[in-house]
Kinemage of the C-alpha trace (Angstrom):
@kinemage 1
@onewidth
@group {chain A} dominant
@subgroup {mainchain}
@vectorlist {calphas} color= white
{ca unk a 1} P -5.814 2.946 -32.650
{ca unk a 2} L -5.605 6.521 -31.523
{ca unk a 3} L -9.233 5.483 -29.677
{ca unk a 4} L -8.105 3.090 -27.907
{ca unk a 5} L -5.280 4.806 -26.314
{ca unk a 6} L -7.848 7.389 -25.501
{ca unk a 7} L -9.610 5.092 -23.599
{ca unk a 8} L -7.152 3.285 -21.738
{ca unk a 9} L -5.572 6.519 -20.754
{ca unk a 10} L -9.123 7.790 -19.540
{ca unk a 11} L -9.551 4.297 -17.908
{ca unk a 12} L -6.486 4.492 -16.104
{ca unk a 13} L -6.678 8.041 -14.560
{ca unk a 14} L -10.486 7.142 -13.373
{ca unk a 15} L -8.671 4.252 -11.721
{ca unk a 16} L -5.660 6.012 -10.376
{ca unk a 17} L -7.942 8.529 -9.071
{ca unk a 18} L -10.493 6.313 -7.437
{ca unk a 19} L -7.735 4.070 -5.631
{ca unk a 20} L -6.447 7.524 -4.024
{ca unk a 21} L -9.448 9.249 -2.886
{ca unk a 22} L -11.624 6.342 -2.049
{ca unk a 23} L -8.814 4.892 0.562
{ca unk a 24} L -8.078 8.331 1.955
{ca unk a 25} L -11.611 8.930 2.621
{ca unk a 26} L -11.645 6.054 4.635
{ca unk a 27} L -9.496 7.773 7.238
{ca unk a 28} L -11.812 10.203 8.204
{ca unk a 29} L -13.812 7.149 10.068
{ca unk a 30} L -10.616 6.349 11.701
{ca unk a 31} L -10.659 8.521 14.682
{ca unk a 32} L -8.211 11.109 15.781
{ca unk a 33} L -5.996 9.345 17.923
{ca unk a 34} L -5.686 6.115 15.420
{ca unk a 35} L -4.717 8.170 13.135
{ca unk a 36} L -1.949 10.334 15.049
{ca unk a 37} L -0.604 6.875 17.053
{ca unk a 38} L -0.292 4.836 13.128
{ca unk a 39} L 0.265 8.017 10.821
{ca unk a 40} L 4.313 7.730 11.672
{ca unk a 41} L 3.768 4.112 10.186
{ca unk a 42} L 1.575 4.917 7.349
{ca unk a 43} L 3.468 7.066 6.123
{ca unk a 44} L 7.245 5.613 6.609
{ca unk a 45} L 5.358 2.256 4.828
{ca unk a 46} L 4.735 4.805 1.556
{ca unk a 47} L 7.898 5.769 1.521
{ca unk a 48} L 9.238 2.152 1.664
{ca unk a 49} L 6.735 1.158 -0.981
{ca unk a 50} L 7.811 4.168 -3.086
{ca unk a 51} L 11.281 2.529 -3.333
{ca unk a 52} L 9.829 -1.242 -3.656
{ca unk a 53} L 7.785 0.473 -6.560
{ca unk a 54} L 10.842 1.760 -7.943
{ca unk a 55} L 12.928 -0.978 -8.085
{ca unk a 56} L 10.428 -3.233 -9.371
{ca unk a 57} L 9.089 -0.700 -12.080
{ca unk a 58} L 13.429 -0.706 -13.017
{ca unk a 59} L 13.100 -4.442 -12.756
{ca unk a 60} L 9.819 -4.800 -15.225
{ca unk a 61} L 8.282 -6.767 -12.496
{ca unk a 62} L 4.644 -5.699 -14.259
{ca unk a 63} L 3.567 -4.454 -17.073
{ca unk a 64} L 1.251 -1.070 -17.175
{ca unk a 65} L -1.131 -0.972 -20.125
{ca unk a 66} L -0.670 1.945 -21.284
{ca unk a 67} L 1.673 2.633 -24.142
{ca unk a 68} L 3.953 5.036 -22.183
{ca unk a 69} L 5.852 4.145 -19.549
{ca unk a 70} L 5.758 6.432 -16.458
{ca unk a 71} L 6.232 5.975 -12.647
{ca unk a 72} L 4.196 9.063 -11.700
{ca unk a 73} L 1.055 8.200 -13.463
{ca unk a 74} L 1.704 3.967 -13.067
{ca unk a 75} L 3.039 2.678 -10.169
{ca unk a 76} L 2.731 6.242 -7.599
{ca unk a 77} L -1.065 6.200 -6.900
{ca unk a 78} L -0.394 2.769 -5.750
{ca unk a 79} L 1.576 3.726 -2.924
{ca unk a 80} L 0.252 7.264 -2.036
{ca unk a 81} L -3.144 5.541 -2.570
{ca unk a 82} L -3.935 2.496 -0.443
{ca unk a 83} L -0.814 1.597 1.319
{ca unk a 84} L -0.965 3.842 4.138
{ca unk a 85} L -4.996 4.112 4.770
{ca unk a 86} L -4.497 0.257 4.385
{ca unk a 87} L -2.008 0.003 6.891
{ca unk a 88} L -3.558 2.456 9.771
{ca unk a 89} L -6.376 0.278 9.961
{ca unk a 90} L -5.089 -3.273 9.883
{ca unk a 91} L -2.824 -1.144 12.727
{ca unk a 92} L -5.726 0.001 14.023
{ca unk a 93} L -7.772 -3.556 14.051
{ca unk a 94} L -4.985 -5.607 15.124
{ca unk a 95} L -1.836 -3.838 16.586
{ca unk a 96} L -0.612 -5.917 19.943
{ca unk a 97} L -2.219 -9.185 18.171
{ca unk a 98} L 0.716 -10.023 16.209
{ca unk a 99} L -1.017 -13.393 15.111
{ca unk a 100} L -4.052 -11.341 13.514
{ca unk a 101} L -2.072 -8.493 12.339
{ca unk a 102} L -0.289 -10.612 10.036
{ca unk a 103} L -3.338 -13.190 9.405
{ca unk a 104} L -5.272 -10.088 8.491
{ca unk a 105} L -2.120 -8.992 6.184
{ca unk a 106} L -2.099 -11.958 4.575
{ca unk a 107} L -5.573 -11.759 3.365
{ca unk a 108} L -5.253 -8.366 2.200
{ca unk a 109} L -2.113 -9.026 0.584
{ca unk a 110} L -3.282 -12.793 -1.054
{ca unk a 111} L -6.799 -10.929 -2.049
{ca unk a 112} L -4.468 -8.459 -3.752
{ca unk a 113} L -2.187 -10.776 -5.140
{ca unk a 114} L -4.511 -13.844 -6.500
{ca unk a 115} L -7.833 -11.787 -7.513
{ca unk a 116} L -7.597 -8.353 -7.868
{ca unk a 117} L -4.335 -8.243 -9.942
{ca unk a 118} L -5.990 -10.538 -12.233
{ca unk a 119} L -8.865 -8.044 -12.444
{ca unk a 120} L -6.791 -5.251 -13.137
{ca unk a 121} L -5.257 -7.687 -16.024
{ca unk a 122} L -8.779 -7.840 -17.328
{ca unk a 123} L -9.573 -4.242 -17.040
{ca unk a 124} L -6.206 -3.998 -18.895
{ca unk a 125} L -4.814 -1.371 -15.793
{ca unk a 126} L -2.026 -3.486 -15.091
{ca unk a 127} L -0.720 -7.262 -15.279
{ca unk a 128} L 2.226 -9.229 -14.020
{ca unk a 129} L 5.233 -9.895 -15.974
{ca unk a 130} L 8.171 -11.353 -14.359
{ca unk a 131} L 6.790 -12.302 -11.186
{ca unk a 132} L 4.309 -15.106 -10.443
{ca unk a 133} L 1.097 -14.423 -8.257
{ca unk a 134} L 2.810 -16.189 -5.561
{ca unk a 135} L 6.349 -13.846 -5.766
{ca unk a 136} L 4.121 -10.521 -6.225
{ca unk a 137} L 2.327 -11.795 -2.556
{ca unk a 138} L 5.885 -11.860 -1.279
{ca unk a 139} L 6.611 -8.752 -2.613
{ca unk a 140} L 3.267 -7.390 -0.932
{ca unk a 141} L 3.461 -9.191 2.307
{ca unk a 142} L 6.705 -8.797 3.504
{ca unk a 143} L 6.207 -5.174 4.343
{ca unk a 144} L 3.835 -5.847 6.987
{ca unk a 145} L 6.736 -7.446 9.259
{ca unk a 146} L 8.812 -4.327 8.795
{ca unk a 147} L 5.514 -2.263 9.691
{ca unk a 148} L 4.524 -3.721 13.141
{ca unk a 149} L 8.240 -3.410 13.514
{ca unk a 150} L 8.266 -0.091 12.898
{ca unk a 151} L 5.008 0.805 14.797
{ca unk a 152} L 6.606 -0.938 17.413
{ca unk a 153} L 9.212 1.359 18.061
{ca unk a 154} L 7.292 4.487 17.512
{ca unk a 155} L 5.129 2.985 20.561
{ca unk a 156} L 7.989 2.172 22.456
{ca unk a 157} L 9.513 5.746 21.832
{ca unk a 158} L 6.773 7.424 22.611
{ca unk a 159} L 6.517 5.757 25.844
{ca unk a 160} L 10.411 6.583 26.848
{ca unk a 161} L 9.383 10.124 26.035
{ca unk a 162} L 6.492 10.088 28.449
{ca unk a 163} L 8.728 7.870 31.086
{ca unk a 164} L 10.847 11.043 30.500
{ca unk a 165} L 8.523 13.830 31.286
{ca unk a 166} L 7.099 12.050 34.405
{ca unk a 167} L 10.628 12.048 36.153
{ca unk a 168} L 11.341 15.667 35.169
């Protein structure tokens, strides 16, 4: 017994590690100025997931595999991993196309939600528990609204400050 939770503690920090660096590492393809006009949005998304995470982790809304319970090393790389990478470039790809931000949302989040959880399930990283595949794409999807909204309004601020300094 004391093997296998070995392994699935070894299994889960190769995974925890991998969905950090490999989405981060993305970002250095994502060019300067992407990344300084959708950082404010990346990173007020992680904090917003952060609390989401929180809440559902109180909530037992899935079930980790391994035998401890524990925010940090569960449901954390999560959010600090792919949510804001994630979210610059769908920004990036699709910000002003509302339509095709969210389409493009939707896939990520339904790809996520349908497939890759069930993976993860498999690979015994993580599974549902009391939410459906259909609540859990809620849970992800909703978050892009609030994002473009936020975005949004960093945009529009930034553009009042510059409306500013012109008239000064």
């Amino acid at each position: 017994m004391v093997g296998v939770k070995v392994m699935a503690t070894k299994r889960h920090s190769v995974f925890n590690l991998s969905i950090i660096l490999i989405p981060w590492f993305t970002l250095l393809f994502i060019g300067k100025n992407s990344f300084k006009r959708y950082s404010i949005s990346g990173i007020f998304i992680v904090i917003f997931e952060i609390i989401n995470h929180l809440y559902g982790h109180r909530r037992n809304w899935w079930k980790f595999y391994d035998f401890r319970k524990s925010f940090i090393r569960d449901e954390l790389p999560f959010s600090v991993g792919p949510y804001m990478p994630l979210s610059m470039w769908l920004l990036k790809y699709s910000y002003g196309n509302f339509k095709k931000f969210i389409t493009l949302n939707a896939i990520a989040d339904g790809l996520f939600a349908f497939i890759l959880i069930d993976v993860l399930k498999k690979l015994k990283i993580i599974r549902l528990n009391r939410l459906s595949h259909l609540q859990f794409f809620f849970y992800l999807h909703y978050k892009a609204y609030l994002l473009y909204g936020v975005q949004y309004l960093v945009d529009k601020i930034k553009r009042w400050n510059q409306y500013d300094d012109l008239h000064i």
